[in-house]
Short mmCIF file of the C-alpha atoms (twelve columns), coordinates in Angstrom:
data_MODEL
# 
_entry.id   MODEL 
# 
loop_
_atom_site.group_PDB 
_atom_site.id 
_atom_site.type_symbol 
_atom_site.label_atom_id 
_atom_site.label_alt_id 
_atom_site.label_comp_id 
_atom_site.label_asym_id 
_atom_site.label_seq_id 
_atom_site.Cartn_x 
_atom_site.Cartn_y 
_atom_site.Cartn_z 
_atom_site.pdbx_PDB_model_num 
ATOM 1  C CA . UNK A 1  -15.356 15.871  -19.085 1 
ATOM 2  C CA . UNK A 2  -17.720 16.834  -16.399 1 
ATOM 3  C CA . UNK A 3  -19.104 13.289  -16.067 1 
ATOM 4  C CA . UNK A 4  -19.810 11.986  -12.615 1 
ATOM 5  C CA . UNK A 5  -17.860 8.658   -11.741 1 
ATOM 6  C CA . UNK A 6  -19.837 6.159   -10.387 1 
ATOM 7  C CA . UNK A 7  -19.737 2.306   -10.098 1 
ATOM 8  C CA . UNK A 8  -21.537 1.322   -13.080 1 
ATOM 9  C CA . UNK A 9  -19.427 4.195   -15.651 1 
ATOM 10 C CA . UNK A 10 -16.320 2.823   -13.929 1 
ATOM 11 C CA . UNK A 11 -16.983 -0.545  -14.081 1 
ATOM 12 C CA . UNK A 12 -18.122 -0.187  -17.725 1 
ATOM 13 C CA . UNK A 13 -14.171 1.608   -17.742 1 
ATOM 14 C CA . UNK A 14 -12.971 -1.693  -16.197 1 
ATOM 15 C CA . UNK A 15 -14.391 -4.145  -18.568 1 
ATOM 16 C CA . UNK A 16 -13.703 -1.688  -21.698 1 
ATOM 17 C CA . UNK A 17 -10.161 -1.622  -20.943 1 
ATOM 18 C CA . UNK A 18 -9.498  -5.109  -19.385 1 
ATOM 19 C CA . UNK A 19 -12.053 -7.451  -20.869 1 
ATOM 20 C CA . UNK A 20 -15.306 -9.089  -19.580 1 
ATOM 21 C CA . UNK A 21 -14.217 -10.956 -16.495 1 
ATOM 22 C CA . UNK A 22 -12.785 -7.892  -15.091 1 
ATOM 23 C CA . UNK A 23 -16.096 -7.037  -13.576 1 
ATOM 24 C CA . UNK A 24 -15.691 -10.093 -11.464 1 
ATOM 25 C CA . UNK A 25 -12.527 -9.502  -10.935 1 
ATOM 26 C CA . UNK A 26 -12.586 -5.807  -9.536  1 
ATOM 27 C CA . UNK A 27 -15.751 -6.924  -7.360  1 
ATOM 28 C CA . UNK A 28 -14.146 -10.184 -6.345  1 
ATOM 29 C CA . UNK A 29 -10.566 -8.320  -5.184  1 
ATOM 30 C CA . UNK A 30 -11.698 -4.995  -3.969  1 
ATOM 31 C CA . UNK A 31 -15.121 -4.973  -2.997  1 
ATOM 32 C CA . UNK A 32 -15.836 -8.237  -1.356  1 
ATOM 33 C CA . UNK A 33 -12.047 -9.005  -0.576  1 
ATOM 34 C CA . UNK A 34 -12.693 -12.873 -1.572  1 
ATOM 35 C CA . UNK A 35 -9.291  -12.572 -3.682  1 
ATOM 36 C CA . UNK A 36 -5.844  -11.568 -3.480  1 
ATOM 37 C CA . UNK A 37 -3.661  -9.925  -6.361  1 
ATOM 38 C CA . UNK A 38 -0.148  -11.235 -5.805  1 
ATOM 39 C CA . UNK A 39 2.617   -10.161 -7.834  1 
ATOM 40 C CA . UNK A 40 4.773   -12.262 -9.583  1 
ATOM 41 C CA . UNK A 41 7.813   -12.797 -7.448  1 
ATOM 42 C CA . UNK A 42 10.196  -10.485 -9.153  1 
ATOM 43 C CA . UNK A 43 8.481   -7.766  -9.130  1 
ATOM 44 C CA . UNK A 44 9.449   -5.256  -7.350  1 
ATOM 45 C CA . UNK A 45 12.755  -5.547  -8.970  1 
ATOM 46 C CA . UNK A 46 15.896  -7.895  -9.006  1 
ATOM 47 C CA . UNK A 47 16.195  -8.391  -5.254  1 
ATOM 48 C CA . UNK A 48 13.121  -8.646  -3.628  1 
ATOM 49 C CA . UNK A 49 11.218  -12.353 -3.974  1 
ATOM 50 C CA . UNK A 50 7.799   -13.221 -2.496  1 
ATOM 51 C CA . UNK A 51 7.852   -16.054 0.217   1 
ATOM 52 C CA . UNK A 52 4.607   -17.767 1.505   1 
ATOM 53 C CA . UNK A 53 4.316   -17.990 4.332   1 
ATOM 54 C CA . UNK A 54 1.413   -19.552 6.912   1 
ATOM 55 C CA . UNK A 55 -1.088  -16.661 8.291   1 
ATOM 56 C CA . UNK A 56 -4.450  -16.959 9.793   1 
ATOM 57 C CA . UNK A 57 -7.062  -17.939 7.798   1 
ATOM 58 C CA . UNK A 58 -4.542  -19.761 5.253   1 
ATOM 59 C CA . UNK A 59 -1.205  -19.281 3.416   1 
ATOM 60 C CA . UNK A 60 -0.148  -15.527 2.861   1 
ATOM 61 C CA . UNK A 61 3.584   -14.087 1.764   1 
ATOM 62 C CA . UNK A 62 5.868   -11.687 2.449   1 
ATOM 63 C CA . UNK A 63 8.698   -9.458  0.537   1 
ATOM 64 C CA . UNK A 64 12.012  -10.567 1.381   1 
ATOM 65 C CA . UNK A 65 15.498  -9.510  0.161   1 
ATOM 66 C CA . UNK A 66 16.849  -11.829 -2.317  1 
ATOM 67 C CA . UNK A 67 20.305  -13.425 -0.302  1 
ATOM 68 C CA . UNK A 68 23.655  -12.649 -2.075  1 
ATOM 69 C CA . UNK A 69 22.517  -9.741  -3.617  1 
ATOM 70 C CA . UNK A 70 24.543  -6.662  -3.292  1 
ATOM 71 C CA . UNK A 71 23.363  -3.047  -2.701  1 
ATOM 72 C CA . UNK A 72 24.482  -2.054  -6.267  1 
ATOM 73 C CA . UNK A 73 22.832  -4.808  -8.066  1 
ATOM 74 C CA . UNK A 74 19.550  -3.430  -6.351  1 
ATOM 75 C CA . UNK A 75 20.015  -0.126  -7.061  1 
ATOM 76 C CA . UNK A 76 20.811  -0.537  -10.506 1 
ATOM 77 C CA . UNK A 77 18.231  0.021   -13.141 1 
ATOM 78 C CA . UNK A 78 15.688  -2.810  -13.983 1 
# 
């Protein structure tokens, strides 16, 4: 519409659309990098699961393949 995007229009966007404490939350997670968004552990699909795992600074995770789980069952849809 020919409006300029800037922080306040899309952080007006961001609490329109998700609520009041996504202000926080945007700043929190993207700007000051004080939090992490982790996805729940299934997903990215039926074979993939999120294991913690220790990292500097504190406990992080990582994206491993589910064990026992064949090549179709991952390729099928979800």
């Amino acid at each position: 519409r020919g409006q300029r995007l800037d922080h306040d229009l899309w952080i007006r966007t961001v609490v329109r659309e998700a609520g009041p404490s996504a202000r926080d939350d945007f700043e929190a997670i993207v700007l000051r990098g004080e939090r992490t968004v982790v996805p729940p552990a299934g997903a990215f699909g039926p074979c993939v699961t999120r294991r913690e795992v220790a990292a500097a600074g504190g406990m992080s995770y990582e994206w491993v393949r589910m064990p026992g789980r064949t090549d179709a069952q991952c390729r099928a849809p979800w």
